[in-house]
Structure formats: structure tokens, C-alpha cells
MARRO-602218 format. One line per field, with one value per residue (C-alpha): residue number from 1; residue in three letters; y, x, z. Coordinates in Angstrom, 3 decimals, padded with zeros to 6 digits. Each point is the difference from the previous one (the first is absolute). Layout:
REM MARRO-602218
num c(NUM;...)
residuo c(ala;...)
north c(Y;...)
east c(X;...)
up c(Z;...)
REM end
This chain:
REM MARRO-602218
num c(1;2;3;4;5;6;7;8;9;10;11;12;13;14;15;16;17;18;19;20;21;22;23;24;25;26;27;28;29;30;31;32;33;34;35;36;37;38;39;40;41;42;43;44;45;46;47;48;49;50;51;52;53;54;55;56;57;58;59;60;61;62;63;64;65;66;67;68;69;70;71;72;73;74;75;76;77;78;79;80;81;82;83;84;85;86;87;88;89;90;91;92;93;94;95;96;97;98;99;100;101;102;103;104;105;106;107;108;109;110;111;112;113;114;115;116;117;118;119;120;121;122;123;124;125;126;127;128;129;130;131;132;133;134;135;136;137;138;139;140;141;142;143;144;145;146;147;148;149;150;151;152;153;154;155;156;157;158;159;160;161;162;163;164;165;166;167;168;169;170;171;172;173;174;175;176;177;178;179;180;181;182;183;184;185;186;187;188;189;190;191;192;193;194;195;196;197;198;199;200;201;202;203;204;205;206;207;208;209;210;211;212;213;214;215;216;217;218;219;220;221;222;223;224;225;226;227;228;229;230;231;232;233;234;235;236;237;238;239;240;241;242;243;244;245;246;247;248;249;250;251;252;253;254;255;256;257;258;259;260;261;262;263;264;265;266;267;268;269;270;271;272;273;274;275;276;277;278;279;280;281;282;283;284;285;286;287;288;289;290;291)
residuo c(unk;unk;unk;unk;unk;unk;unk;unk;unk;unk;unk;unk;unk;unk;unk;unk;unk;unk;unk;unk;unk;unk;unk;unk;unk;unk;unk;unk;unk;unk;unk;unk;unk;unk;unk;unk;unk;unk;unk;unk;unk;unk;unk;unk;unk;unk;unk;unk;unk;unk;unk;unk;unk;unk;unk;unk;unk;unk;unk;unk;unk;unk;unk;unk;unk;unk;unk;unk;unk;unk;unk;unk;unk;unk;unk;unk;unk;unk;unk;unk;unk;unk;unk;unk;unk;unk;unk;unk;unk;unk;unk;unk;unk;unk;unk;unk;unk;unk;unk;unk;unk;unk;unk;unk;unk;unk;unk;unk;unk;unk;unk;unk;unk;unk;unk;unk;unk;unk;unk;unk;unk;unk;unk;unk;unk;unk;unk;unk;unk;unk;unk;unk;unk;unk;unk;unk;unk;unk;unk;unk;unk;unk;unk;unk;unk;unk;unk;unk;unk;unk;unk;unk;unk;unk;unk;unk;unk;unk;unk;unk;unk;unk;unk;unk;unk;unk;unk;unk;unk;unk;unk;unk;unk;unk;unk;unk;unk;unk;unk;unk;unk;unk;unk;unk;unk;unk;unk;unk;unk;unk;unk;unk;unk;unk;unk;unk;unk;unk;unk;unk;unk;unk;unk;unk;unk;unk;unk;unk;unk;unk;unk;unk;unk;unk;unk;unk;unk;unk;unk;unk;unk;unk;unk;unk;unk;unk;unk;unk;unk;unk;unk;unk;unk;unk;unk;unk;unk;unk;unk;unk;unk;unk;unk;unk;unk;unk;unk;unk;unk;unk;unk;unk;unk;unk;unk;unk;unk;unk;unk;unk;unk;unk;unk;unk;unk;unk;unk;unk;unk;unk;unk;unk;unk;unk;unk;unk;unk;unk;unk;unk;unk;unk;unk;unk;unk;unk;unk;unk;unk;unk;unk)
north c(095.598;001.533;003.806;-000.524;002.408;001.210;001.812;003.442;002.307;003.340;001.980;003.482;000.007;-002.078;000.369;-001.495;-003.732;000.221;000.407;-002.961;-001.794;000.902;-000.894;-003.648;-000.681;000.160;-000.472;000.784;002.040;-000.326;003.092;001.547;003.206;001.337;-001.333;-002.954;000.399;003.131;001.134;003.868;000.748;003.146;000.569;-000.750;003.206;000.984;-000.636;-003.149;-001.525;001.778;-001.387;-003.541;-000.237;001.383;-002.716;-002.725;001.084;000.044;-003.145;-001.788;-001.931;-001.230;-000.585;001.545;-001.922;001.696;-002.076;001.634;000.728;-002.613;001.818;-000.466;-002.560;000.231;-003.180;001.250;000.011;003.133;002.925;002.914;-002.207;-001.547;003.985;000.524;-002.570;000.741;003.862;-000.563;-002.538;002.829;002.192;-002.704;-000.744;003.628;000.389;-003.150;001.919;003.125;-002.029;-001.902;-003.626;-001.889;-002.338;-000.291;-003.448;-000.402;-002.787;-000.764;000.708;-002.100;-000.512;000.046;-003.168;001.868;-003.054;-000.216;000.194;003.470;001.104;-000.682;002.140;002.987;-000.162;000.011;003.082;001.535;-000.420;000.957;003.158;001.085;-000.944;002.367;002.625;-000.191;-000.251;000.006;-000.785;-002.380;-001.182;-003.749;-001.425;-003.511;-002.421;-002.131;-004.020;-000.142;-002.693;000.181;000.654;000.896;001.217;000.931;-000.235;-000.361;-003.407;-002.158;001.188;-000.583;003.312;001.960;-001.019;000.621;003.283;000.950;-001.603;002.312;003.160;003.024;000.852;-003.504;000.057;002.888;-002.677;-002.471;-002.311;-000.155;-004.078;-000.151;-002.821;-000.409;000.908;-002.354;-003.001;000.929;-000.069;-003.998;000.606;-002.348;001.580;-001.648;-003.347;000.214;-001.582;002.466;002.815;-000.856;-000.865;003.315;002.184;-002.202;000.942;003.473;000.421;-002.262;002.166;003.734;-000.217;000.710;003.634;000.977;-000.696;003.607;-000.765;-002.410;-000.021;-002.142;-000.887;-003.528;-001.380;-000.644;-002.060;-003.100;-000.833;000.994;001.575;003.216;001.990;003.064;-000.097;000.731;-001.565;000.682;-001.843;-003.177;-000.201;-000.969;-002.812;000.883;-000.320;000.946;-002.748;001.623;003.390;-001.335;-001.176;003.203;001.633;-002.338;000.417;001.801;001.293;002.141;001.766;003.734;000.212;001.444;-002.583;002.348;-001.138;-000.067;-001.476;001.636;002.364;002.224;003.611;-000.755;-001.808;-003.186;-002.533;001.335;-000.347;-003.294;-001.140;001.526;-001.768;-003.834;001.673;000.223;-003.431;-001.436;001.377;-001.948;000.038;000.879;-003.056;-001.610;000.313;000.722;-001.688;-001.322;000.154)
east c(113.044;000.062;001.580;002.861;000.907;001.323;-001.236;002.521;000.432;-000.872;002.816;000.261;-003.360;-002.350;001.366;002.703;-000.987;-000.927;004.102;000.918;-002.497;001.651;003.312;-000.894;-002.019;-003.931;-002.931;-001.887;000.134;-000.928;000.055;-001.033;-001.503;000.813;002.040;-000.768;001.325;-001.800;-003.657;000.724;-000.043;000.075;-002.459;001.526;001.241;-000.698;003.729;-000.133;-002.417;000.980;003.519;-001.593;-002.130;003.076;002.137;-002.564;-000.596;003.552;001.234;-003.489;000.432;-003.771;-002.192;001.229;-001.566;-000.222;000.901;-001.849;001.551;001.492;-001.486;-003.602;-002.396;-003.924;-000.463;001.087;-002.252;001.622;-002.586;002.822;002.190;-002.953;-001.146;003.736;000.430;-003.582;001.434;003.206;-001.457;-002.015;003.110;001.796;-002.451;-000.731;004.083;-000.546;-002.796;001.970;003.445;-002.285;000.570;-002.089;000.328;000.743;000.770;-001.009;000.946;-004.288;001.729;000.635;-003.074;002.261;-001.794;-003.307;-000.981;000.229;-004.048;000.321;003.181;-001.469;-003.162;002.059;002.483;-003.881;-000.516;002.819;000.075;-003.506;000.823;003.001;-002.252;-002.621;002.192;001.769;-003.011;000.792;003.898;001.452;003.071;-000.829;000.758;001.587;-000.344;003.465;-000.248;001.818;002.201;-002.210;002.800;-001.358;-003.618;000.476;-003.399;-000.165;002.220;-002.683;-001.587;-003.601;000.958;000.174;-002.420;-002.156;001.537;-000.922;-003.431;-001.163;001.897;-001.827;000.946;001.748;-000.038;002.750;002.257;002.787;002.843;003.579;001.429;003.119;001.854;001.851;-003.052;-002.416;002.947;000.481;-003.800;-000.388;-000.566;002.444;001.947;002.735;-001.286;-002.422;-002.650;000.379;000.532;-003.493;-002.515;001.419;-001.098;-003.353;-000.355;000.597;-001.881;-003.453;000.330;001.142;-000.204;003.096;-001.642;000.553;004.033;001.412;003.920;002.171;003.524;002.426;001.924;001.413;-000.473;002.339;-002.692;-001.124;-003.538;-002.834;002.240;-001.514;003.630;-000.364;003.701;001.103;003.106;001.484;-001.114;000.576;002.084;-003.243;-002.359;-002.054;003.040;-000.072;-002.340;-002.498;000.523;000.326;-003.590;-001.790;002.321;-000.948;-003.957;-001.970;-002.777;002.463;001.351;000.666;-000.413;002.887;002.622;001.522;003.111;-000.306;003.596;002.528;002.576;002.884;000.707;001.220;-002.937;002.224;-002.450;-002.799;001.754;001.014;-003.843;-002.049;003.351;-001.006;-003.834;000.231;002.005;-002.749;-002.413;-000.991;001.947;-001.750;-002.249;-000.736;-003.822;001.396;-002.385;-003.320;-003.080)
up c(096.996;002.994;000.425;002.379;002.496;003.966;002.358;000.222;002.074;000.070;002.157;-001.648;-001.674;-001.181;-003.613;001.228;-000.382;-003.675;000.276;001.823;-001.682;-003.640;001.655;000.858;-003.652;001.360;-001.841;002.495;003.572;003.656;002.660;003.054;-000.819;003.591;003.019;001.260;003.190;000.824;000.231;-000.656;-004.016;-002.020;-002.686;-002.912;-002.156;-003.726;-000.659;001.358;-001.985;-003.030;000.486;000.662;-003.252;-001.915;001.111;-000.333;-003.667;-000.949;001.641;-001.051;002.889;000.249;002.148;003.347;003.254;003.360;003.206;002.779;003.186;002.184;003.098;-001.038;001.756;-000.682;001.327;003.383;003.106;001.270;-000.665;-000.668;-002.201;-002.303;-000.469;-000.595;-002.561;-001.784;-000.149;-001.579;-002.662;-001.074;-000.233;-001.582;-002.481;-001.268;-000.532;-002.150;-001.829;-000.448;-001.067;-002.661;002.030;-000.493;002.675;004.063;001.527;003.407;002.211;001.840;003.466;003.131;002.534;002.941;001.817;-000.684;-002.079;-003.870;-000.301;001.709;-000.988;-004.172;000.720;001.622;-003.528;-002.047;001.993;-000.774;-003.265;-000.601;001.671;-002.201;-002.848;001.364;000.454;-003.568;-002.471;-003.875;000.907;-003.012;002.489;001.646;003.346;-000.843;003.157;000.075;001.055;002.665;002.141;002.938;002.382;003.449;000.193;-003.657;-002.278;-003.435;-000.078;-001.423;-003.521;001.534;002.613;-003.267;-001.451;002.918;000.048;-003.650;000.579;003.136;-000.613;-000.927;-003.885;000.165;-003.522;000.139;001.540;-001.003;000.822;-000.419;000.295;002.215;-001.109;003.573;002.039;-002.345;000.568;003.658;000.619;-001.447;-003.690;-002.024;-002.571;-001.455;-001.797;-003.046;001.712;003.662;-002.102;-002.438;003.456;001.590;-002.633;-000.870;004.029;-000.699;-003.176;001.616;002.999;-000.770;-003.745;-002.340;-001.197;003.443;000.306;-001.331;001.135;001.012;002.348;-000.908;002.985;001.058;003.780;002.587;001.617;-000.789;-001.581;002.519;002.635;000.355;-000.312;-001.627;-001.024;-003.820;-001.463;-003.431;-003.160;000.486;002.580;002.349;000.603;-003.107;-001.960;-003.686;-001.430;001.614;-001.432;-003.219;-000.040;001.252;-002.748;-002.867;001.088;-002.876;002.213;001.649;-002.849;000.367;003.639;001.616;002.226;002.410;002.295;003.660;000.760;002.251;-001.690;000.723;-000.951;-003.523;-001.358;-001.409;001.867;-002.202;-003.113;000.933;001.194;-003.315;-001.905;001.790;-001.254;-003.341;-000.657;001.165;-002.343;-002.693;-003.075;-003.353;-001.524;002.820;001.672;004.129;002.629;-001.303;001.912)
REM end
């Protein structure tokens, strides 16, 4: 089984989301661990990550994933804003380390009509710059599939493979499988036989040891539009067949499923999507999807 979880916010601290998370019933946690609408951050404070660990030990809300920040791009052609980007992966990564993450998803960036053959070496660089500059660190960029919307890169699994292939320290890399991006970018999801060739795809190209989390958001655009647009638990064009068999695969067990899917201010949309979640898991006795 997978552990089910949200992304939460953290408005009034980062403590804050173990909270909301509680609240809604997660297994399992997605944050930002700094704005991600701004560039400026403070260095995190002993109190803060005291107050973090405290909470994550006594909600045992496990594992926490980091979402990096929307604003970053090292795919970018522009000089200042690929040194930005590199810069505040580093930051974002080391608050991972301190906060005992162990993970940071990164969307590979958008080449901006560069071309996708330049625009994949520039993210390499990147990333085997951060890795340079934080030796020994445990916490693990995770490269996200993505719907390929605009100049986007990392829509097709071979891009991260290629990615994890000709990074420096590749090896300290992973993925994280967006179910809406994966469906948006082409890859079937919602018969047996779509959902079985996707992830032979994914396992022949990138390798199943490599796929560290997974979002669980539905699609409000059709198979192989290239929308990035999330829609509640089956309420999309995945529809809940097709959660039902990435919940009922084995080889997936113990990752963490984290919702994506809009919400208001009192949470209830969360509750309701990890509710859809778990009655689709399989019930007790029987084997879930077979390889």
C-alpha cells in the first residue's frame, strides 16, 4: 500500500503542516520548505527545526517530501536566472538536510525555445552543481514527469533518464510519477493493459528503484494533451479505474501518494480525495495488480 497524503501548507510555521496534515487523516506529507513565490529566505532557526522534528515524531506522519519552488528554472537559457535557480536548490536542499527530508521534487525546467537537447544539458549542469556544492547530504532531488506543457522538459521518461544518466552524482537522484502529468504527457493509465505498458515503459527506461514518490492527482485534460491541470479524484479524465490500479500495484508499496488537487481553506477536499484513495485500495486477500 501506498502512504496517502497532501501537500499542506505551511502559513505560521513550518510545523504547521504536520497540523493540517493530522486534520485531513495523512499517512504521508508534502511541503514547501520556503516560499515559493519568493527568492529571499531566512536561514532556518534552531526552534524551527526543533519544533519540526517534534511534530513529525508525534504525528508519525512519514515520510515528508519537499516540492521545490515554483520559481525555479535550471533549464533556462537566461544566465542570471539558471545561477538563480542552481543557488536556491542548494538552499533548498540543505533545509531538507537540516529538517531530516529526505526528499525534494523538482519539476527538470522549461528550455524556453532554447531546444530540449540544450535546455536537458543546462538542468545536468545544474544539478551537478548543487551536488558539488552539498557533498555527504542524505536529502535527494526527485525529478517529477511532467505534462510537457509549453517548452516544458522532462515529459517523456527517456528526458529523465537522460537526466539521471549524465548528471554529475546522478546516482543521488530520483523521480516522483505524476499521475496527471504522466496521463497528460501520452502515457495510458486507466485500462489494465495502458496502465501495465506505461510502467513496463517506465521500469525498461528509468528503472522502478529510481521512482521515490508518487502524486496522485486526476486530469482535466484529456490523454496526451500536455495540460498541466489537476482535478479531484476521479472527477477527471483518468477517472478512478485508473487510480485503482497504481493503488493495487505491489511494487509501489510504501511509497508515499501525495495529493496535488485544488482545495479551500478548510481542508474538506482533502479528506474527501485520500477518502475516494483508500476505497480503492485493495481489500484484504486479494493479490492488487500483477506484473
Amino acid at each position: 500500500m501506498l502512504r496517502l497524503g497532501a501537500h499542506e501548507s505551511i502559513a505560521g510555521g513550518l510545523h504547521r503542516a504536520f497540523d493540517h496534515a493530522r486534520a485531513v487523516g495523512c499517512d504521508a506529507l508534502q511541503i514547501f520548505v520556503k516560499s515559493s513565490r519568493a527568492w529571499a529566505v531566512s536561514p532556518l532557526t534552531d526552534e524551527e527545526i526543533t519544533l519540526f522534528k517534534a511534530k513529525a515524531e508525534e504525528t508519525a506522519i512519514h515520510p515528508v517530501v519537499a516540492h521545490a519552488s515554483y520559481l525555479l528554472n535550471p533549464a533556462t537559457p537566461d544566465d542570471e536566472l539558471w545561477k538563480k535557480s542552481r543557488d536556491t536548490l542548494i538552499v533548498e536542499l540543505e533545509r531538507c538536510e537540516a529538517l531530516g527530508i529526505p526528499y525534494l521534487v523538482l519539476h527538470p525546467g522549461s528550455h524556453k525555445e532554447a531546444g530540449e537537447e540544450v535546455g536537458l544539458k543546462r538542468v545536468a549542469q545544474a544539478l551537478g552543481e548543487v551536488h558539488t556544492a552539498t557533498p555527504g547530504l542524505r536529502a535527494r532531488i526527485l525529478l517529477e514527469t511532467t505534462a510537457g506543457q509549453g517548452s516544458d522538459l522532462g515529459y517523456r521518461f527517456e528526458q529523465l533518464a537522460w537526466l539521471l544518466a549524465h548528471t554529475p552524482q546522478g546516482e543521488r537522484l530520483g523521480v516522483c510519477f505524476d499521475t496527471c502529468h504522466v496521463f497528460a504527457a501520452g502515457y495510458e493509465l486507466r485500462t489494465p493493459e495502458g496502465y501495465a505498458t506505461t510502467m513496463e515503459l517506465f521500469e525498461r527506461i528509468i528503472g522502478l528503484d529510481r521512482l521515490q514518490a508518487i502524486h496522485l492527482n486526476d486530469s482535466k485534460g484529456e490523454l496526451g494533451s500536455r495540460k498541466d491541470r489537476h482535478e479531484h479524484i476521479g472527477k477527471g479524465r483518468i477517472g478512478l479505474e485508473g487510480f485503482r490500479h497504481v493503488l493495487g500495484d505491489p511494487r509501489l508499496e510504501g511509497l508515499p501518494g501525495l495529493l496535488e488537487t485544488p482545495k479551500g481553506a478548510d481542508l474538506r477536499e482533502d479528506r474527501d480525495n485520500l477518502a475516494v484513495l483508500r476505497s480503492l485500495l485493495p481489500q484484504p486477500g486479494t493479490t492488487g495488480h500483477s506484473r
